[in-house]
Phi, psi and omega in degrees: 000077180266117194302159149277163176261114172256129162221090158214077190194112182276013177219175180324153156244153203259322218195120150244135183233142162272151184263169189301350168271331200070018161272355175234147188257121161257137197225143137245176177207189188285006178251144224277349178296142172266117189218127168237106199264176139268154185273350171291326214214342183065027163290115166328144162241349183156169165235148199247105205271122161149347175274159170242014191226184159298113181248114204246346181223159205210145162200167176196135179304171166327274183304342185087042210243309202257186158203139174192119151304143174216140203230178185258347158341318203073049157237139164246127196256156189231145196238136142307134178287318187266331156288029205356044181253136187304127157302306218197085188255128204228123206248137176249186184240004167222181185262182188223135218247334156210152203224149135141168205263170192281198210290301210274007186086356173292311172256161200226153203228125168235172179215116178276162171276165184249094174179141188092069154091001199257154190279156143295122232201143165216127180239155163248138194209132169271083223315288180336303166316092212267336182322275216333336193275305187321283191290353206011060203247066217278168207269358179193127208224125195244152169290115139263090200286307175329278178205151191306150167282137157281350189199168156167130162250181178288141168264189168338140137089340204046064158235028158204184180236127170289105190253127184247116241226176177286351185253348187102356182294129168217150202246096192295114133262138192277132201281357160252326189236009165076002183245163197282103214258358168178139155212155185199119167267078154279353199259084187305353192233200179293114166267126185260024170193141169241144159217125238249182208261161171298322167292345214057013191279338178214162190211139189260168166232160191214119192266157160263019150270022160078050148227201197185121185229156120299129191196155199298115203261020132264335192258000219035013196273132180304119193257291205218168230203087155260137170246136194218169210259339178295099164352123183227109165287355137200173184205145179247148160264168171259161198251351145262341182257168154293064172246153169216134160244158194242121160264175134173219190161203161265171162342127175325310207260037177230337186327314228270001178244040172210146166296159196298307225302339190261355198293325165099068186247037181238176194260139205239104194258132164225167190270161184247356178275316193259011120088049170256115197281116167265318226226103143220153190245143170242212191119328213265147159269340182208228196265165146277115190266343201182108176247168131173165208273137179320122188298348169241000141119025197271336181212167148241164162231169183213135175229146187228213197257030141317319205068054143269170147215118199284110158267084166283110137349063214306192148294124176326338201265338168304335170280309169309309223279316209283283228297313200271332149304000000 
């Protein structure tokens, strides 16, 4: 199982996203580029030119049409995909730490961070309305005064958003009236990553309390629960097995005073019915920062604070072995 190696990036990477076909891989990092592969083979396809900062979240619609970024720049951009051409600038007063869109592409979700005296705003905005773009006016701006989001996706239907926030708190908001419609703290520390199940019926989170829970993405309700010894920075679902893999490591500023082999920088398959460890692949020099699954469930990829990105391949026999069990 020899990985491809993607190297186009000169800083930690923040983020990877598959588009709903899975032939293009899209990556960011802490560096202002926008990067887009193919996933078969990890030939670069392009770059979409144009943050001056640390770009920390990547989406891309349904059709593969649209692309949209977010930066520490205080912007968030919308990309032709295939002309890699700005679309769309959209200017904040902090930076902005997760973007994306709901099901038809139409409305698009960004969320800033809380600094330099400015609120964490999580805003919307409708592509259609071109004022709303113009004018850089989103048509609904929800405040979070507690504690900043750290993470957040579309739930079911795109009529709320799953928000995941820094005290471990998580949050339905409804994507029409902005209020907050369920909330639940299962997670005693900061969550750094959600990711929803391929149907959308469940969605994981990945925590700095060295856990990974699953859970119900109408109800919020806590289904399953992995544990690791480690802070854990993002989790995938696999879109065909009962799987889940788990990246992290330690914190960024402890790497460089621990050896790989105990820093624990490999990626970690657990069963999601027996909440169990099957698995781990290693490759990374330093944490994993971003994971997530081939859209048809044959690979993953991983990007870590190397500024690499891993496209792995199981092995035929990994398909066998789930059938005759």
């Amino acid at each position: 199982m020899r990985p491809i190696l993607l190297q186009g990036h000169e800083r930690s990477i923040t983020q990877i996203k598959y588009n709903r076909d899975g032939d293009l891989l899209f990556t960011v990092a802490k560096d202002p580029v926008v990067n887009v592969w193919y996933s078969v083979n990890g030939e670069r396809l392009g770059t979409y030119n144009g943050h001056t900062g640390a770009v920390w979240c990547v989406d891309v619609d349904w059709e593969t049409r649209h692309v949209l970024s977010g930066s520490a720049d205080n912007s968030c951009r919308l990309w032709d995909c295939e002309t890699g051409k700005q679309l769309a600038l959209l200017q904040t007063n902090s930076a902005v730490r997760t973007c994306g869109f709901d099901f038809g592409g139409n409305i698009i979700m960004f969320s800033t961070d809380k600094q330099m005296g400015y609120q964490c705003f999580v805003s919307f905005i409708d592509l259609r309305d071109p004022s709303q773009i113009e004018d850089n006016e989103p048509y609904m701006k929800i405040p979070c005064s507690e504690s900043k989001i750290t993470s957040a996706v579309w739930g079911p239907l795109g009529e709320n958003i799953i928000a995941g926030h820094e005290n471990g708190e998580l949050n339905h908001y409804s994507a029409k009236s902005g209020e907050i419609v369920n909330s639940i703290k299962e997670h005693s520390k900061q969550i750094n990553d959600i990711q929803t199940s391929r149907d959308m019926t469940m969605f994981v989170t990945a925590s700095k309390d060295c856990t990974s829970k699953l859970f119900d993405s109408t109800s919020l309700e806590h289904q399953k629960t992995f544990r690791t010894e480690r802070p854990v920075n993002s989790a995938a679902v696999s879109p065909i097995y009962d799987h889940v893999v788990l990246g992290g490591g330690q914190e960024a500023m402890d790497v460089t005073t621990t050896s790989t082999r105990i820093g624990k920088f490999e990626a970690r398959f657990f069963h999601v019915a027996f909440e169990e460890e099957f698995g781990r692949v290693k490759g990374h020099f330093g944490p994993i920062n971003s994971l997530a699954f081939h859209p048809d469930g044959k690979s993953y990829s991983s990007g870590g604070e190397d500024g690499y990105v891993r496209i792995h391949y199981f092995d035929p026999q990994y398909f066998d072995f789930e059938f005759e069990s």
